[in-house]
C-alpha atoms as one frame of an Amber mdcrd trajectory, in Angstrom:
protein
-138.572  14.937   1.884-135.691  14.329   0.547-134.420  11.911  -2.239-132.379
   8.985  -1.131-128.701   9.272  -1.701-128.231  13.014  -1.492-126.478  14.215
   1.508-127.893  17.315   3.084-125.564  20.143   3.450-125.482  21.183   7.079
-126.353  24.757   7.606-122.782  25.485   9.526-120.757  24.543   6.084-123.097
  26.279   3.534-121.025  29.640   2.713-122.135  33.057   3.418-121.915  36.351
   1.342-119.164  37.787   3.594-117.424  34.689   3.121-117.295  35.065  -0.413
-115.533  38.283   0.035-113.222  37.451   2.568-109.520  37.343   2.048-108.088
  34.083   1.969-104.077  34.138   1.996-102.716  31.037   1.629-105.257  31.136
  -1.389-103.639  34.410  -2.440-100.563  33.002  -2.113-101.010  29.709  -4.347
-102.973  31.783  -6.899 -99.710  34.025  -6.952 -97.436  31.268  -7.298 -99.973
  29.490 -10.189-100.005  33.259 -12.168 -96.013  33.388 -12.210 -95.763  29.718
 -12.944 -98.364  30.006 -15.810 -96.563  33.338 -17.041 -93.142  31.565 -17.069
 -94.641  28.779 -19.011 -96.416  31.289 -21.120 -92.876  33.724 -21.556 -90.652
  30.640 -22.199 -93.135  28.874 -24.677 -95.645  30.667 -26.106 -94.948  34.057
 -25.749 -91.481  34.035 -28.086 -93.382  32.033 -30.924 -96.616  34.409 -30.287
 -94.766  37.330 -30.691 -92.646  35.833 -33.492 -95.611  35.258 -35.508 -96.944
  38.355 -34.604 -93.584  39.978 -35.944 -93.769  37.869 -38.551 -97.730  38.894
 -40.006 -96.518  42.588 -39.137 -93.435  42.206 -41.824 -95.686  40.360 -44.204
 -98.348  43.371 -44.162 -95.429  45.871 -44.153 -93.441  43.956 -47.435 -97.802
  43.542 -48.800 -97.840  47.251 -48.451 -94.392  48.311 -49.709 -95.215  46.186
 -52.422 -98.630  47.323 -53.334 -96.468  51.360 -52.907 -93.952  49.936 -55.289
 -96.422  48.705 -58.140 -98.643  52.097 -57.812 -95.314  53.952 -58.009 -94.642
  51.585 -61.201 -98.296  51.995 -62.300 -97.908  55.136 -62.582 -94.713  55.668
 -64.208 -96.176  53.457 -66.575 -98.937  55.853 -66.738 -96.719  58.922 -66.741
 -94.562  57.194 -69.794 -97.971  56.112 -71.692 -98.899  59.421 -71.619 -95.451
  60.921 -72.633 -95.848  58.473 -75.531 -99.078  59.456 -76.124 -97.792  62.932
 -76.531 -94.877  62.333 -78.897 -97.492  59.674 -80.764 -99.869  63.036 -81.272
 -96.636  65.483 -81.862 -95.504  62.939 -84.507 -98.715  62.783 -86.085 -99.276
  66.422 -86.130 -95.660  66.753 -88.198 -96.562  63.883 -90.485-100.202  65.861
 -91.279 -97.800  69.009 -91.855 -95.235  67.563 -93.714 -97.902  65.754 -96.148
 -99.477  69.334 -96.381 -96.599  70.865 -97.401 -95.833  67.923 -99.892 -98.866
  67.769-101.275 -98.427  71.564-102.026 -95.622  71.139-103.433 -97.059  68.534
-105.383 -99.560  70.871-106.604 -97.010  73.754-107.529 -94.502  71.335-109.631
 -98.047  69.959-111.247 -98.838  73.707-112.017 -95.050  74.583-113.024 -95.409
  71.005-115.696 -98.806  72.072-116.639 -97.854  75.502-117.707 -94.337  74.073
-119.467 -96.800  71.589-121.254 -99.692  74.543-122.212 -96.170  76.610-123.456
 -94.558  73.596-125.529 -98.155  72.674-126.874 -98.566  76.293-127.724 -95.059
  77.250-129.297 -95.591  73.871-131.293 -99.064  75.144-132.769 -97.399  78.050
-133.351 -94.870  76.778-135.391 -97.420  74.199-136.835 -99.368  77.546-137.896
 -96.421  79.166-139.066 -95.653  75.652-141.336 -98.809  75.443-142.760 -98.971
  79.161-143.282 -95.781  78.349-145.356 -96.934  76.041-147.154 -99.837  77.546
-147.635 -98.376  81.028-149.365 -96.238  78.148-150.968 -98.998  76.613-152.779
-100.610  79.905-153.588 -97.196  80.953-155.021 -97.277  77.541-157.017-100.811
  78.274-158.032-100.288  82.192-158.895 -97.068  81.091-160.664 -99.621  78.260
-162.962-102.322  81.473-163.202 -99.759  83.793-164.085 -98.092  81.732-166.673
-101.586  80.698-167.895-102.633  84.027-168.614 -99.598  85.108-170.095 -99.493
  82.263-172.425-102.920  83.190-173.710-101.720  86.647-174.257 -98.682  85.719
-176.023-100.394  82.666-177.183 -97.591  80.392-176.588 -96.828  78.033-174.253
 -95.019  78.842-171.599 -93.625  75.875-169.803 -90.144  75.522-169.674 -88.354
  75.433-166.247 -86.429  78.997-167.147 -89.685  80.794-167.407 -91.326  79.202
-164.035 -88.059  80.521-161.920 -88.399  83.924-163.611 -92.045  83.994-162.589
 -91.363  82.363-159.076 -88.067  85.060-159.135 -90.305  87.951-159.719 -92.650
  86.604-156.582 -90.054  85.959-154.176 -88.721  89.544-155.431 -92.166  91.020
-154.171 -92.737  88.894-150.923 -89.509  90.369-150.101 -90.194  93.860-150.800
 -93.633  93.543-148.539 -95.429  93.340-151.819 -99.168  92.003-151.830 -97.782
  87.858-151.404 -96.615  88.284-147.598
């Protein structure tokens, strides 16, 4: 049984398989008309702003990538100069190390050359230090041979001699034999 208010379907209007494949033109002919209508719509309103977009995201990406091409390029000039830097930085370095070599070698000879001027004033001042005091030295043993000398020859003539003309004939007769190369030089 059936249910109350549903309408059976006779069996003469329920569709077949054949007719489900069967050509229908004035079907074919609306459809047509519906496709070019919907494709004019489409073309005239949607397709120009579709395809504008479209244009538009492919000019975005394309600027995105010539950009991203432009800052690797830069990125690596950057690198390229960094490293160039880096370079000179080391080269500079390396002639600072040298040139504080050679100055500190130089350094060391003028410190030599000063030393050794010092070691020869120091020793041509003992020197003539030495050669003072040996002066004075053969002085005072003049003085004191000239005092012996006139001691012993006032015992033996057993007078005094101490006037200042008999001291410069005694010192006289000394210089007289330092100069000869007698026994005082």
């Amino acid at each position: 049984m059936m249910p109350a208010g549903l309408n059976p379907v006779p069996a003469a209007e329920v569709p077949s398989w054949d007719d489900l494949f069967a050509v229908d033109f004035g079907l074919a002919v609306w459809t047509l008309l519906t496709f070019v209508a919907l494709l004019f719509v489409l073309a005239r309103y949607a397709w120009k702003p579709l395809m504008g977009a479209l244009d538009a995201r492919e000019k975005s990406i394309q600027g995105d990538i010539d950009e991203a091409k432009r800052q690797r390029d830069e990125a690596e000039a950057l690198i390229a100069e960094y490293r160039e830097q880096l370079a000179d930085g080391r080269r500079q370095a390396q002639a600072l190390v040298a040139e504080s070599r050679e100055a500190a070698e130089e350094l060391r000879k003028d410190l030599e050359a000063k030393a050794r001027e010092e070691s020869r004033v120091i020793l041509a001042n003992a020197r003539r230090e030495i050669e003072r005091e040996r002066d004075a030295a053969v002085d005072t043993v003049r003085r004191e041979a000239v005092e012996v000398a006139m001691a012993a020859a006032s015992r033996l003539l057993e007078e005094r001699l101490d006037s200042d003309r008999d001291r410069k004939l005694v010192t006289d007769y000394i210089d007289d034999l330092a100069g000869s190369g007698g026994a005082w030089t």
